[in-house]
N, CA, C and O atoms as a Tripos MOL2 file, in Angstrom:
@<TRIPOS>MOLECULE
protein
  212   211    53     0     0
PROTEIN
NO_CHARGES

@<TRIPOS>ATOM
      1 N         160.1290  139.9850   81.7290 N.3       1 UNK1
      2 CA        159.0440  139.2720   82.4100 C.3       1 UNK1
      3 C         157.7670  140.1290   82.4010 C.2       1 UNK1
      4 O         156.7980  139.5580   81.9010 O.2       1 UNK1
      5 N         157.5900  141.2130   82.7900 N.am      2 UNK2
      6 CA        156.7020  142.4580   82.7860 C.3       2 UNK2
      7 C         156.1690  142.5290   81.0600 C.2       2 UNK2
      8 O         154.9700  142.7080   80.8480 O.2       2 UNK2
      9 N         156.9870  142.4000   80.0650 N.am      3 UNK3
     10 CA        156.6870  142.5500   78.7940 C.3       3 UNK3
     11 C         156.0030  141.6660   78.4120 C.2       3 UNK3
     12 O         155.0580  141.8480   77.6440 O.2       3 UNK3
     13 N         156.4400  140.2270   79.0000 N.am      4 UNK4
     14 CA        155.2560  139.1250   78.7470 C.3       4 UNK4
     15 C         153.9240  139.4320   79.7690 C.2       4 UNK4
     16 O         152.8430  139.0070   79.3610 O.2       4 UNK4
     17 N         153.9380  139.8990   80.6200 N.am      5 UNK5
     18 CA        153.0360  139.3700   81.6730 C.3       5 UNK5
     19 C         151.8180  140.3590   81.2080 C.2       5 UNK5
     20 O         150.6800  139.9370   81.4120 O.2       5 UNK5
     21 N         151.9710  141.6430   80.6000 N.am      6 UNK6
     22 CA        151.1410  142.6300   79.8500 C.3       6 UNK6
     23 C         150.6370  142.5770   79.3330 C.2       6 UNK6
     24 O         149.7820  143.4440   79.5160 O.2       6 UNK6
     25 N         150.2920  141.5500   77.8870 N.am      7 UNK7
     26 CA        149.2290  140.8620   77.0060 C.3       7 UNK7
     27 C         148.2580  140.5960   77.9850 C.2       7 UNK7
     28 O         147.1150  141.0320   77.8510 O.2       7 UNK7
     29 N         148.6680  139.7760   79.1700 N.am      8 UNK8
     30 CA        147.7930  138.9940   79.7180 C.3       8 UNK8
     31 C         146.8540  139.7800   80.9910 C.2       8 UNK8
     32 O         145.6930  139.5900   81.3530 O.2       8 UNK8
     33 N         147.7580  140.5960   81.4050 N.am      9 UNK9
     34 CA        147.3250  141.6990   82.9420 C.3       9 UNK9
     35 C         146.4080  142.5820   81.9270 C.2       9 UNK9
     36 O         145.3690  142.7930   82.5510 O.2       9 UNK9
     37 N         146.3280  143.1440   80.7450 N.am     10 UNK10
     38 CA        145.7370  143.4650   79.8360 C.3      10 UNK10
     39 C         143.8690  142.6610   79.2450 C.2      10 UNK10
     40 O         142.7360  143.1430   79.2620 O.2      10 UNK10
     41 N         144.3750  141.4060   78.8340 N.am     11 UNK11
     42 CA        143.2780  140.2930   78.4810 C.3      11 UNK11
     43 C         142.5960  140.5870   80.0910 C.2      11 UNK11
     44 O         141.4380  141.0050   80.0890 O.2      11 UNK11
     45 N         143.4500  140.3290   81.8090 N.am     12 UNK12
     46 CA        142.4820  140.2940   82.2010 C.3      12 UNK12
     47 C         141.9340  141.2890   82.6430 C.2      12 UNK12
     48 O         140.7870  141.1160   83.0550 O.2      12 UNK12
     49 N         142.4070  142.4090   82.7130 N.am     13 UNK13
     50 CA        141.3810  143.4800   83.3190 C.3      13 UNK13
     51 C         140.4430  144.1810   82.0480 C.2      13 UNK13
     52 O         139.9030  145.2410   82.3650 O.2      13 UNK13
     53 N         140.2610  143.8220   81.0130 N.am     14 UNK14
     54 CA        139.4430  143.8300   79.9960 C.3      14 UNK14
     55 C         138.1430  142.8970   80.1960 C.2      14 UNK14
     56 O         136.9420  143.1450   80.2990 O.2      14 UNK14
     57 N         138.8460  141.8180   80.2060 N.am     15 UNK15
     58 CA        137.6740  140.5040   80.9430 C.3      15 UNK15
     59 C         137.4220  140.8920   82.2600 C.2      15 UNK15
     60 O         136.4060  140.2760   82.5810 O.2      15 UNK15
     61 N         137.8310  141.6440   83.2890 N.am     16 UNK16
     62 CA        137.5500  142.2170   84.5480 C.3      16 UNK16
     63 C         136.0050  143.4750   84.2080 C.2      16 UNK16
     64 O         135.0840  143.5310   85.0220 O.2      16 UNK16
     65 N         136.0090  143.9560   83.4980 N.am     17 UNK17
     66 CA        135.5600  145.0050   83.0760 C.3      17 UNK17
     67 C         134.7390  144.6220   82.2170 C.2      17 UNK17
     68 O         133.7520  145.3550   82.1560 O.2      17 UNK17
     69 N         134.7420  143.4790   81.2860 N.am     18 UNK18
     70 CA        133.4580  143.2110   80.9790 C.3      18 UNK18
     71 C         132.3370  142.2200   81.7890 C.2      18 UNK18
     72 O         131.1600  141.9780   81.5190 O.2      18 UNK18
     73 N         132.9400  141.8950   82.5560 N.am     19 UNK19
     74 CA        132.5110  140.6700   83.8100 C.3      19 UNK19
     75 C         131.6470  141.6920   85.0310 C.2      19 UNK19
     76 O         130.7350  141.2700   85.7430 O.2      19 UNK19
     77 N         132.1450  142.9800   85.0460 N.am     20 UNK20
     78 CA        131.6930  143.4510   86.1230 C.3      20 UNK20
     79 C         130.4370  144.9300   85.1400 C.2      20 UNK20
     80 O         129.5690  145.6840   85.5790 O.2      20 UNK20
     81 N         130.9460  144.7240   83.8990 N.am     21 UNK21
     82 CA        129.2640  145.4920   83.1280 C.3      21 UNK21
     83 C         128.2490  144.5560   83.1340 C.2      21 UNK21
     84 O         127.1470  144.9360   83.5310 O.2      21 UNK21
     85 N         128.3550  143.6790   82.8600 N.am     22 UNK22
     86 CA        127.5210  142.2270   82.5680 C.3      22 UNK22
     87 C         126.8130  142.2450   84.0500 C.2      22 UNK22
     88 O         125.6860  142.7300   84.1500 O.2      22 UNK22
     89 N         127.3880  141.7880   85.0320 N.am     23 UNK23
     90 CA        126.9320  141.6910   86.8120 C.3      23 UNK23
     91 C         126.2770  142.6190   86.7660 C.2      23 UNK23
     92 O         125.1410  142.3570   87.1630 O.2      23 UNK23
     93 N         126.4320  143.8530   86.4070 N.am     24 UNK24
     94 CA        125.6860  144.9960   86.9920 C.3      24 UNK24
     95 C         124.7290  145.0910   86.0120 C.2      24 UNK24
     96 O         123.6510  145.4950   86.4500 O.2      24 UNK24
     97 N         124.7590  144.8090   84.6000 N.am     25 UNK25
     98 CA        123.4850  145.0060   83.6830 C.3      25 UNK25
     99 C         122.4150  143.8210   84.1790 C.2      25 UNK25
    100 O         121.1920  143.9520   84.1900 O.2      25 UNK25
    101 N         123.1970  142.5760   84.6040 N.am     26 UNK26
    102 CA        122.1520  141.7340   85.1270 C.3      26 UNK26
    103 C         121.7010  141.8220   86.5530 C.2      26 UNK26
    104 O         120.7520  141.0970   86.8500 O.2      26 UNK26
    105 N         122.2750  142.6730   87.6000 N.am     27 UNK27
    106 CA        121.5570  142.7350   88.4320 C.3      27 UNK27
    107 C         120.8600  143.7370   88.0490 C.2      27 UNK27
    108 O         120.9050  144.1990   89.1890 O.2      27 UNK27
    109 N         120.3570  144.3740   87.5860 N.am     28 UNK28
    110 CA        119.8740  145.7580   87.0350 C.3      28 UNK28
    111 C         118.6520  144.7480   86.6500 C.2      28 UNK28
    112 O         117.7240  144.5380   87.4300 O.2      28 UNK28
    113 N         118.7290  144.2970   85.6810 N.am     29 UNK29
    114 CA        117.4530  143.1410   85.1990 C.3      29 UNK29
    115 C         116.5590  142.8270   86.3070 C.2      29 UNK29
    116 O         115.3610  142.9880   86.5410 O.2      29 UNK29
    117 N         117.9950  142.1060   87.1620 N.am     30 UNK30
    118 CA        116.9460  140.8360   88.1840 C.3      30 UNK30
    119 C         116.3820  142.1250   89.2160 C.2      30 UNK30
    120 O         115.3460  141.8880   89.8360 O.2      30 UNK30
    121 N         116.9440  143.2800   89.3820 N.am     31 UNK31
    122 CA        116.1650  144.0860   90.2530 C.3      31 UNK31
    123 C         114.5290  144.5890   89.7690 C.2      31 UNK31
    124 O         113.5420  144.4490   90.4920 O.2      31 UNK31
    125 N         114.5150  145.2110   88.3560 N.am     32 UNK32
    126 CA        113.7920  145.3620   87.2240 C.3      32 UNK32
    127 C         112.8610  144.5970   87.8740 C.2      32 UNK32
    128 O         111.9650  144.9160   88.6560 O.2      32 UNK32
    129 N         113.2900  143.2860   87.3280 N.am     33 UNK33
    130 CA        111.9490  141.5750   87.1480 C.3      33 UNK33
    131 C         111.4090  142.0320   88.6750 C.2      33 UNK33
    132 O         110.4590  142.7820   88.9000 O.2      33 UNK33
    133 N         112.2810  141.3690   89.6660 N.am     34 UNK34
    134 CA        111.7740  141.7020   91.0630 C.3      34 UNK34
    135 C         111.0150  142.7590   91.5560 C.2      34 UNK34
    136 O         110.2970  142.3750   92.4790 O.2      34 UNK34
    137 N         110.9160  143.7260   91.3450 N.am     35 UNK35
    138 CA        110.1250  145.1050   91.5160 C.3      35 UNK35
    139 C         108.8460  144.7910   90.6170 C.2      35 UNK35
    140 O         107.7460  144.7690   91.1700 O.2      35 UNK35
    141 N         108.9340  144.5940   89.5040 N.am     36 UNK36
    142 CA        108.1480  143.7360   88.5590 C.3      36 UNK36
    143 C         106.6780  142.9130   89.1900 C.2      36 UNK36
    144 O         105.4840  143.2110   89.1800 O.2      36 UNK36
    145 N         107.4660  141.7460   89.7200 N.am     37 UNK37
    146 CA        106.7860  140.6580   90.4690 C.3      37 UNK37
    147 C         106.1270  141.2950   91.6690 C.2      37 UNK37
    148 O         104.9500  141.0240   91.9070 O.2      37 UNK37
    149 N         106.7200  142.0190   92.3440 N.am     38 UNK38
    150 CA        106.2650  142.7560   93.6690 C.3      38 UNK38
    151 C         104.9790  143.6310   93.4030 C.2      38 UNK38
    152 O         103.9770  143.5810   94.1170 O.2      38 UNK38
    153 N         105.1170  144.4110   92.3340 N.am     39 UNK39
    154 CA        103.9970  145.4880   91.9150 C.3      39 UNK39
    155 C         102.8980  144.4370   91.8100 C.2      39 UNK39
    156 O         101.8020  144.6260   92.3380 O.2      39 UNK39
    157 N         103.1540  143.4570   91.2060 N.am     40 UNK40
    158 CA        102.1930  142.6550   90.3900 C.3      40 UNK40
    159 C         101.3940  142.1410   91.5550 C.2      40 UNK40
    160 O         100.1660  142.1640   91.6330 O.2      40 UNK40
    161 N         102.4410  141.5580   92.6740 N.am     41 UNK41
    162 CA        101.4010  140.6650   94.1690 C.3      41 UNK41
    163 C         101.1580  141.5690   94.1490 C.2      41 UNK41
    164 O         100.3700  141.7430   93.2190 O.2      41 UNK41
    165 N         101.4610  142.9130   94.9480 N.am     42 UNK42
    166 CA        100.9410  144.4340   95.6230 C.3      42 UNK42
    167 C          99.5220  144.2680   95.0930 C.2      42 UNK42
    168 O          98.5960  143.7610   95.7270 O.2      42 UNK42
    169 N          99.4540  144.8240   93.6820 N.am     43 UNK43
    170 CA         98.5140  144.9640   93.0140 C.3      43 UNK43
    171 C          97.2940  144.1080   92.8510 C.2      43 UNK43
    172 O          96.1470  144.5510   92.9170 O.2      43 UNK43
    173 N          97.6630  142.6380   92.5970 N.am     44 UNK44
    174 CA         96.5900  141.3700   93.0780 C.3      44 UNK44
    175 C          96.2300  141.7430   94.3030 C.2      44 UNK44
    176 O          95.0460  142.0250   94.1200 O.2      44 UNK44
    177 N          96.4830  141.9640   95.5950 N.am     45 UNK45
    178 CA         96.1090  141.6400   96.9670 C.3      45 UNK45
    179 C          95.2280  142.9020   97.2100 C.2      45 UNK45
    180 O          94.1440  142.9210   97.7940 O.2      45 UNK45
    181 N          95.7990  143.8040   96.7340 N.am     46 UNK46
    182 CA         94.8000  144.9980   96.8810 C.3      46 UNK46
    183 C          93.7170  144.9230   96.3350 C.2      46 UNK46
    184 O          92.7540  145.3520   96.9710 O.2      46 UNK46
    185 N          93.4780  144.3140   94.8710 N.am     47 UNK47
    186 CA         92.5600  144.4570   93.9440 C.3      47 UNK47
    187 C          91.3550  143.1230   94.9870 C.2      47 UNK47
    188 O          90.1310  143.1760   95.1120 O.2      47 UNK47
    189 N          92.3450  142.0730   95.5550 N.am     48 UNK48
    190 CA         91.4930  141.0600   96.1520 C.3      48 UNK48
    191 C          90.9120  141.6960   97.4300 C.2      48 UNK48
    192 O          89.7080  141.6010   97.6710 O.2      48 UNK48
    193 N          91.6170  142.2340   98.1110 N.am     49 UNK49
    194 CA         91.1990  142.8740   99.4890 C.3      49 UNK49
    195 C          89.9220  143.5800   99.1810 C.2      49 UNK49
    196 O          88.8600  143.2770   99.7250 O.2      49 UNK49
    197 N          90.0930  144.8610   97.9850 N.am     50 UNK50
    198 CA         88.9990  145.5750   97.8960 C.3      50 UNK50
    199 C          87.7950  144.7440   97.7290 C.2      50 UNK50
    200 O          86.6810  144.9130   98.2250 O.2      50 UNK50
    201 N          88.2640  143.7110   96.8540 N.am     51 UNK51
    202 CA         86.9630  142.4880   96.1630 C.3      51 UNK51
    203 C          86.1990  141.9480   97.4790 C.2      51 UNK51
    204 O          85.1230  141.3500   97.4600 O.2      51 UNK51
    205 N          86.6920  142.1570   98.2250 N.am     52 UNK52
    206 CA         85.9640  141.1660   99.3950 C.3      52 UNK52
    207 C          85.8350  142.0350  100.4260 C.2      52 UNK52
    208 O          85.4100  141.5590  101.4790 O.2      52 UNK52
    209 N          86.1300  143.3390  100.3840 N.am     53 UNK53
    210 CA         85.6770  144.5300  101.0880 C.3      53 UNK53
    211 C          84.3570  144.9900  100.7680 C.2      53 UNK53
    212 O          83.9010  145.9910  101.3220 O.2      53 UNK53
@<TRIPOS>BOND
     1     1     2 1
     2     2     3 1
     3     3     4 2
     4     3     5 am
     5     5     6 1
     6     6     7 1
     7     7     8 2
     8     7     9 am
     9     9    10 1
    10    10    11 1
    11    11    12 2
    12    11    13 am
    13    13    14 1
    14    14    15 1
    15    15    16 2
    16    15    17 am
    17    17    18 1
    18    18    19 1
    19    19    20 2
    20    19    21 am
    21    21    22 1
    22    22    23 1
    23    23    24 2
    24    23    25 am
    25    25    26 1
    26    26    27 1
    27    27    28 2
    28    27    29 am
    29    29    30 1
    30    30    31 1
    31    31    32 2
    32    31    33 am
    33    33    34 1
    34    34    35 1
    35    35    36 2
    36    35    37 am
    37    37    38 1
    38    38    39 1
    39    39    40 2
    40    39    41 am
    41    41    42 1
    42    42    43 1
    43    43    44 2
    44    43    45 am
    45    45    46 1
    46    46    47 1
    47    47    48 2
    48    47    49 am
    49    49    50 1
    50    50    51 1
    51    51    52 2
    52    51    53 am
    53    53    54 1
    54    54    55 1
    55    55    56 2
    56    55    57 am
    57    57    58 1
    58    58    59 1
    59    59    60 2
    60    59    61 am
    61    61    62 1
    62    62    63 1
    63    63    64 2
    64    63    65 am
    65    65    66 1
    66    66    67 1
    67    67    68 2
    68    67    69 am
    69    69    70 1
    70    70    71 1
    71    71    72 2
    72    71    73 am
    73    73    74 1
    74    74    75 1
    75    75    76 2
    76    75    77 am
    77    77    78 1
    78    78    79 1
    79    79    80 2
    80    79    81 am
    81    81    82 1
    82    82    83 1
    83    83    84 2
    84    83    85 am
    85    85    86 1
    86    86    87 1
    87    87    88 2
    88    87    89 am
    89    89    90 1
    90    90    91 1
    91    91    92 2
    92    91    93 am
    93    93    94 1
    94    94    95 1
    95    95    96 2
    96    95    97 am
    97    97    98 1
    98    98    99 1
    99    99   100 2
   100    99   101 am
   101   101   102 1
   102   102   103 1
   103   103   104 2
   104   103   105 am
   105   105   106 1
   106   106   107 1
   107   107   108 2
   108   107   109 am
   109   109   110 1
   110   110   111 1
   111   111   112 2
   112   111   113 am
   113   113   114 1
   114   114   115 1
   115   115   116 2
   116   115   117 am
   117   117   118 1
   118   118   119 1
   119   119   120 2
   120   119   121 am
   121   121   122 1
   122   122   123 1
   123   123   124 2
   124   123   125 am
   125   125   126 1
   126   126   127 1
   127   127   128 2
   128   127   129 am
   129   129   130 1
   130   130   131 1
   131   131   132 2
   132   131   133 am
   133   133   134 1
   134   134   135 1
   135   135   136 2
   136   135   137 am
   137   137   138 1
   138   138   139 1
   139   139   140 2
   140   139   141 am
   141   141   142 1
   142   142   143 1
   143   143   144 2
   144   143   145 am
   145   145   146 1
   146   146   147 1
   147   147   148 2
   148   147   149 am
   149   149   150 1
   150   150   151 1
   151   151   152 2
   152   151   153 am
   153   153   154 1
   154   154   155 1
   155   155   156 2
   156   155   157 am
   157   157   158 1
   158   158   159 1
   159   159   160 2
   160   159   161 am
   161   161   162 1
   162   162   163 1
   163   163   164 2
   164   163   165 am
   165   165   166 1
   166   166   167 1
   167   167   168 2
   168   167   169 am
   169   169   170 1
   170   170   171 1
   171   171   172 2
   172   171   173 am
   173   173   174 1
   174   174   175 1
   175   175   176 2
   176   175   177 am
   177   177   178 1
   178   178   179 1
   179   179   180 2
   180   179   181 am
   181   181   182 1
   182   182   183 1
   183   183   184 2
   184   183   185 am
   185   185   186 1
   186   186   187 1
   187   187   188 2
   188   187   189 am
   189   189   190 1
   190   190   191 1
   191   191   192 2
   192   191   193 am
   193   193   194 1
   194   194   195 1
   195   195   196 2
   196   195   197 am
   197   197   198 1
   198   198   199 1
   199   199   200 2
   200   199   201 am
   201   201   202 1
   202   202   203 1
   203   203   204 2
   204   203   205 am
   205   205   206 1
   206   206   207 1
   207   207   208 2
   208   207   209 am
   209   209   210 1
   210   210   211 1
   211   211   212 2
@<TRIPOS>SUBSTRUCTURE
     1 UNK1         2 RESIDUE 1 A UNK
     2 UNK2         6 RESIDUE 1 A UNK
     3 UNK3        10 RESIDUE 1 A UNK
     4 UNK4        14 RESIDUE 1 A UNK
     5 UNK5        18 RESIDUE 1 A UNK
     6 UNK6        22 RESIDUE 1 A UNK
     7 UNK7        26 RESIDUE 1 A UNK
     8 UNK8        30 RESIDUE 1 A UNK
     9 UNK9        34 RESIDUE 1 A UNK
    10 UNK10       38 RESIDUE 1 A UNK
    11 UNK11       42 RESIDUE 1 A UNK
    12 UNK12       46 RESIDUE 1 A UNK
    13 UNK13       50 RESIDUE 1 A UNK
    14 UNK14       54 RESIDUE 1 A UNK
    15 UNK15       58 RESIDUE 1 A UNK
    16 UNK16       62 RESIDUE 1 A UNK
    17 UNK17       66 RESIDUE 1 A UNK
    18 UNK18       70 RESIDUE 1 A UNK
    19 UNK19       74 RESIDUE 1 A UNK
    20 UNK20       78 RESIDUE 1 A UNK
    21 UNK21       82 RESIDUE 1 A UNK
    22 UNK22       86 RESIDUE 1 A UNK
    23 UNK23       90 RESIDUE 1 A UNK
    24 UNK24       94 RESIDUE 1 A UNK
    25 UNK25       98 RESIDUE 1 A UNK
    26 UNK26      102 RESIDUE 1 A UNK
    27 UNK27      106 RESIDUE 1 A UNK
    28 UNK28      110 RESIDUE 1 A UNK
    29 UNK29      114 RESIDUE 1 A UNK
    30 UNK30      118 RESIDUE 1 A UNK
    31 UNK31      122 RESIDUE 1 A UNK
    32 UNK32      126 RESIDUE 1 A UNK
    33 UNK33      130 RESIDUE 1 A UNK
    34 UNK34      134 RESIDUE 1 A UNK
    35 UNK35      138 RESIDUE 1 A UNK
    36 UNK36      142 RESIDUE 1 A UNK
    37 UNK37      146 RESIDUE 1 A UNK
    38 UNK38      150 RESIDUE 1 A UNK
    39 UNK39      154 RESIDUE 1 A UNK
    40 UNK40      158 RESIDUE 1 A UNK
    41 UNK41      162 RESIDUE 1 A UNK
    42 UNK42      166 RESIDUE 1 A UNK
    43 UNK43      170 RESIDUE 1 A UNK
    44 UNK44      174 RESIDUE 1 A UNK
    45 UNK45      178 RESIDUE 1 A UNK
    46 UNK46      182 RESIDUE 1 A UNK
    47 UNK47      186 RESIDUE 1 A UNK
    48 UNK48      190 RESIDUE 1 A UNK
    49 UNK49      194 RESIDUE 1 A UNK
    50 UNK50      198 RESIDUE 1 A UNK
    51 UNK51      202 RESIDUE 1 A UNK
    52 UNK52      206 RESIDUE 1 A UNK
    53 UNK53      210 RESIDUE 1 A UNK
């Protein structure tokens, strides 16, 4: 039973392990983008604040 069940406890902690590089390369992204977007308002509001200072 163990001899069959090993292909598969195998397939999934392979697919476990690429499921959880993937999550983390894409939260890595969406953190990236987000910090991204943030600099970008930061940067507008200041540039506007000074403008009208």
């Amino acid at each position: 039973m163990m001899v069959n069940l090993t292909p598969i406890q195998l397939g999934g902690f392979a697919f476990l392990k690429v499921l959880s590089t993937l999550s983390k390369y894409i939260l890595g992204i969406v953190i990236f983008q987000i910090f991204i977007i943030g600099m970008t308002i930061f940067a507008k509001n200041r540039f506007i604040g000074h403008k009208e200072g």
